[in-house]
C-alpha positions in Angstrom: 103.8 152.5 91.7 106.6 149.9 91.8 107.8 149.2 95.2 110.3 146.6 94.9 111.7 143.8 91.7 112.7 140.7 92.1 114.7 138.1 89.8 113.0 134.7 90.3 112.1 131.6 88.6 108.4 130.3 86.6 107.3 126.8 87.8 107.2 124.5 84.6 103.3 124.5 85.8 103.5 128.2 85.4 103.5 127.7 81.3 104.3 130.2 79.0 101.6 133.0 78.2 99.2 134.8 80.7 98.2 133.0 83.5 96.9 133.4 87.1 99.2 131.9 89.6 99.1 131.8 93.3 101.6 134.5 93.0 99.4 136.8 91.0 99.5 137.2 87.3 102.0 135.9 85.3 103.1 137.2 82.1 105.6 134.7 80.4 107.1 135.5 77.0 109.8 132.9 77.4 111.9 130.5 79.2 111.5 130.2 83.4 113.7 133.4 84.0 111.4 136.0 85.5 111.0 139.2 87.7 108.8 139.2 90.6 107.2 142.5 90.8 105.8 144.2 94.1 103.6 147.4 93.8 103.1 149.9 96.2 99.8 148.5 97.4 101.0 144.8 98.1 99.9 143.3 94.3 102.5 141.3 92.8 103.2 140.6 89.5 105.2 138.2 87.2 107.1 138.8 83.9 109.0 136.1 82.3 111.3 137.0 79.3 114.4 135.9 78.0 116.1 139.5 78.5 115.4 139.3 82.8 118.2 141.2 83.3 117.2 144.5 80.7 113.9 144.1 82.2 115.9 145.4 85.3 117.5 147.7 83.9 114.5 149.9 82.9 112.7 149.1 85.8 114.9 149.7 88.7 115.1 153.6 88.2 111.1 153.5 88.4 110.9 152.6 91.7 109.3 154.3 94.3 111.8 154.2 97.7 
């Protein structure tokens, strides 16, 4: 169901917790680090976290090419 990810940056409006963003949803745990994700239907999705980079590595091998 994942099409791509994306490392990125939260907005200091953004805010911590879960939020709707012009983006599409945010999920922020921590910090401004992030990772944009894109589904195969066009939704995107944001999850902020301290650990961006181990969010990658779980997620890549999930995605759908």
């Amino acid at each position: 169901d994942i099409r791509s990810i994306e490392r990125c940056r939260t907005g200091w409006l953004d805010g911590w917790g879960i939020r709707s963003t012009r983006e599409g949803m945010l999920y922020n745990m921590a910090g401004r680090d992030a990772l944009r994700v894109t589904r195969r239907d066009g939704r995107r999705f944001r999850i902020g976290s301290a650990d961006v980079a181990g969010l990658v590595r779980v997620l890549e091998p999930r995605l759908q090419r």
